[in-house]
Every structure is written in C-alpha cells, then in structure tokens.
DODO-553836 format. One line per field, with one value per atom (N, C-alpha, C): residue in three letters; atom name; residue number from 0; x, y, z. Coordinates in nm, 2 decimals. Each point is the difference from the previous one (the first is absolute). Example, Ala and Ser with C-alpha at 12.3 -4.5 7.8 and 13.67 -1.06 7.14 Angstrom:
# residues 2
r	[ALA  ALA  ALA  SER  SER  SER]
a	[N  CA  C  N  CA  C]
k	[0  0  0  1  1  1]
east	[1.32  -0.09  0.09  -0.04  0.09  -0.08]
north	[-0.57  0.12  0.12  0.11  0.11  0.11]
up	[0.78  0.00  0.00  -0.07  0.00  0.08]
# end
This chain:
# residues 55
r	[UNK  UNK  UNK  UNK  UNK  UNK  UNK  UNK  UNK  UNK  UNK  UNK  UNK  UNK  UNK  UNK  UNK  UNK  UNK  UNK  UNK  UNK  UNK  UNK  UNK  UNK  UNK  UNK  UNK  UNK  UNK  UNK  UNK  UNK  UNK  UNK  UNK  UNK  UNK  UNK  UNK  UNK  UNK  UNK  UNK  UNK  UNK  UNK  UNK  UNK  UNK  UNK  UNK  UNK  UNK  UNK  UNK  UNK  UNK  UNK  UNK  UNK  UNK  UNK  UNK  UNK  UNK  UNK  UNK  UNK  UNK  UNK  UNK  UNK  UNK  UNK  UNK  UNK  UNK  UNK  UNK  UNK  UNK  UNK  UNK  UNK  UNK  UNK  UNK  UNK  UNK  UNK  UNK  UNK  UNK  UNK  UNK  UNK  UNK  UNK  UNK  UNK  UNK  UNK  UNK  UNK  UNK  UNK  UNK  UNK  UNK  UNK  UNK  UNK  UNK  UNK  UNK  UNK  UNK  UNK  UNK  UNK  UNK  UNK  UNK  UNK  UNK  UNK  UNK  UNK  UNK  UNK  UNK  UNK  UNK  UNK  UNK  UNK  UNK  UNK  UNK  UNK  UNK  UNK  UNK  UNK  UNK  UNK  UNK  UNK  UNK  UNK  UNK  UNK  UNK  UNK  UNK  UNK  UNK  UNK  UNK  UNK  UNK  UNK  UNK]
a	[N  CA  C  N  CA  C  N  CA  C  N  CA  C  N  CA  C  N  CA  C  N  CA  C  N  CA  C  N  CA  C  N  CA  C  N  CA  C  N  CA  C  N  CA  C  N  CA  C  N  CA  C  N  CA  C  N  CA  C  N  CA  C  N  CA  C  N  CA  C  N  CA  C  N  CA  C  N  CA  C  N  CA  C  N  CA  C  N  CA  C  N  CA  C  N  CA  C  N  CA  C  N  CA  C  N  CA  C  N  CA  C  N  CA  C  N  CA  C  N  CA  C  N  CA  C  N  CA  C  N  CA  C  N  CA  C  N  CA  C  N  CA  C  N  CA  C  N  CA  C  N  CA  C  N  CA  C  N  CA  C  N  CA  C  N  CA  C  N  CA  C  N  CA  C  N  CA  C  N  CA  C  N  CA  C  N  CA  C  N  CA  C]
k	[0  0  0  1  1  1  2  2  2  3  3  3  4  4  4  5  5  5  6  6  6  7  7  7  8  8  8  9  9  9  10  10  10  11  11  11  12  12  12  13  13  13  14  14  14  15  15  15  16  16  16  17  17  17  18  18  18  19  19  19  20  20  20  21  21  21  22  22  22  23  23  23  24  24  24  25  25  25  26  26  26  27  27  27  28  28  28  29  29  29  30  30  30  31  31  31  32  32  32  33  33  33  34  34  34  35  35  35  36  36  36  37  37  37  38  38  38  39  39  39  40  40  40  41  41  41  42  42  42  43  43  43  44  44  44  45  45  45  46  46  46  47  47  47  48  48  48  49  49  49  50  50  50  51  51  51  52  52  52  53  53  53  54  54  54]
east	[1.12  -0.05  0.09  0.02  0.12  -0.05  -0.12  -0.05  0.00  0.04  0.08  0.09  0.04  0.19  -0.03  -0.04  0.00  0.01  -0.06  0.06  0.08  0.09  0.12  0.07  0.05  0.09  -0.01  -0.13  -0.02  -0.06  0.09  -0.01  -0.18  -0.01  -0.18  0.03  -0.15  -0.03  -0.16  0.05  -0.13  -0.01  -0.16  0.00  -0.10  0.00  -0.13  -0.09  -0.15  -0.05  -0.01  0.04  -0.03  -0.19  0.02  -0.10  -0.08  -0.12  -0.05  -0.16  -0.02  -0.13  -0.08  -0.17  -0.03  -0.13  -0.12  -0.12  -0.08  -0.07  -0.07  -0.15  -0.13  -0.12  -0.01  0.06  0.03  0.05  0.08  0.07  0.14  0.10  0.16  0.02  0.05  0.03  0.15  0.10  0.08  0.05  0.11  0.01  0.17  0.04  0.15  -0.02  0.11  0.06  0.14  0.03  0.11  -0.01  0.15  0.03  0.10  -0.01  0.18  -0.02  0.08  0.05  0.15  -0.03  0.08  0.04  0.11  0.06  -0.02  -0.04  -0.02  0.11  0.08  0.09  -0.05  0.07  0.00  0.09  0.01  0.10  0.12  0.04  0.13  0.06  -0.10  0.02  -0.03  -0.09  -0.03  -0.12  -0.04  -0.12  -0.13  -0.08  -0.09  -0.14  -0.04  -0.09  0.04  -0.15  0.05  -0.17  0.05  -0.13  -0.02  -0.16  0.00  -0.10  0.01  -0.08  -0.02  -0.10  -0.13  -0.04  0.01  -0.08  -0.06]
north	[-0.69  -0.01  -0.09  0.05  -0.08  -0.17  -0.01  -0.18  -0.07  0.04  -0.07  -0.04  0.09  -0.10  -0.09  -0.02  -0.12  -0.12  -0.04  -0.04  -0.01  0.12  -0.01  0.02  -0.02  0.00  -0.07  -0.07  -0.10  0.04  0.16  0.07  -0.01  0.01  0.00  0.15  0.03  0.19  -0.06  0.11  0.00  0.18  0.01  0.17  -0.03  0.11  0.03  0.14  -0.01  0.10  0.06  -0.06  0.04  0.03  0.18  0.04  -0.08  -0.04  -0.04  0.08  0.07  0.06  -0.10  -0.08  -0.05  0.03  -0.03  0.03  -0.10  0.05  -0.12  0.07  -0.08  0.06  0.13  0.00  0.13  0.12  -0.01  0.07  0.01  0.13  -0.01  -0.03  -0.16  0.01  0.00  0.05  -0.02  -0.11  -0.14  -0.05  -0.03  -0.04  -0.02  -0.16  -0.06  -0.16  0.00  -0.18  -0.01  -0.09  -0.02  -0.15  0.04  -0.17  -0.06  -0.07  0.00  -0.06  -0.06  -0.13  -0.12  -0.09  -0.03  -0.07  -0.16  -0.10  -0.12  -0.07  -0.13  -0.04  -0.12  -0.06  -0.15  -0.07  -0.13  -0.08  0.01  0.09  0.03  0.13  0.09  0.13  0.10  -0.04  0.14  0.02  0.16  0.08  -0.08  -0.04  -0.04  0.06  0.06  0.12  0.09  0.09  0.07  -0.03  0.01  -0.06  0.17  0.03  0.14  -0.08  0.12  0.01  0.12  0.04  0.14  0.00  0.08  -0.01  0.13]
up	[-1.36  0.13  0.08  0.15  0.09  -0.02  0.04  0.01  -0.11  -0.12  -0.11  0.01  0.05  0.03  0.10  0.05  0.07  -0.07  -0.15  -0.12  -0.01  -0.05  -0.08  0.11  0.14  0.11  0.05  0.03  0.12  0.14  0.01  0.10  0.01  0.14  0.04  -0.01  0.03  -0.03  0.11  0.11  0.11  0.00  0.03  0.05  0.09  0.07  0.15  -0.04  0.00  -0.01  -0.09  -0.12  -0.21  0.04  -0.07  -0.04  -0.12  0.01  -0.13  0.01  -0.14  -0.02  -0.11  0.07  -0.02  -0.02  -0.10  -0.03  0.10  0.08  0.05  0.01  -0.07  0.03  -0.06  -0.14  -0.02  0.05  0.08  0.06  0.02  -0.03  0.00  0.15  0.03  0.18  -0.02  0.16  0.00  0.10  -0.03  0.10  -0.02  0.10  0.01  0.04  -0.08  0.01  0.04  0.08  -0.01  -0.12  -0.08  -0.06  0.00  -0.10  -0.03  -0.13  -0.09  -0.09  -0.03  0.01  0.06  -0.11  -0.04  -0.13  0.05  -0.07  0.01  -0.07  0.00  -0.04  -0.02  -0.10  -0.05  0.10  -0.04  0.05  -0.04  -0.12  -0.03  0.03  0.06  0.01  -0.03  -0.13  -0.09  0.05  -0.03  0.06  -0.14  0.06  -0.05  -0.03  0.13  -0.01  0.15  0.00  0.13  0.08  0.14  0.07  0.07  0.02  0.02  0.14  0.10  0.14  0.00  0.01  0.05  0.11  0.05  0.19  0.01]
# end
C-alpha cells in the first residue's frame, strides 16, 4: 500500500477523494475522504512513526 512508504521513504503520501465502503446502521454506505500520511522524525532524523489526517 502507497501510505507505507511514507515509512520507509520519509516521502509523505496525500490523496483527495479515496473511495471508502463503510457499514453504518447496517448498511453498505459509500463515502469518499481526503488524507495524509505523514512521517514523524526524531531529533536525529529517523522516521519514528507516521502521523495520519482523515477529513
């Protein structure tokens, strides 16, 4: 999956408008998101984890 590498690159990974099919009230709904998945760094530089945003 692209937002993994954001990990192993550093490189951020953003998309607009990702289909997601979701159960809600028992029901298949469809909705579209934006995010991002965003590499966090230490004070020495290394990727430490990744910070995610959903809108």
């Amino acid at each position: 999956m692209k937002h993994y590498g954001a990990l192993k690159t550093g490189i951020p990974f953003h998309t607009k408008n990702k289909r997601v099919d979701l159960v809600k009230d028992g029901e298949n709904k469809v909705y579209y998101f934006n995010y991002s998945f965003i590499p966090l760094r230490d004070s020495e530089g290394n990727i430490i984890r990744r910070m995610e945003l959903n809108l």
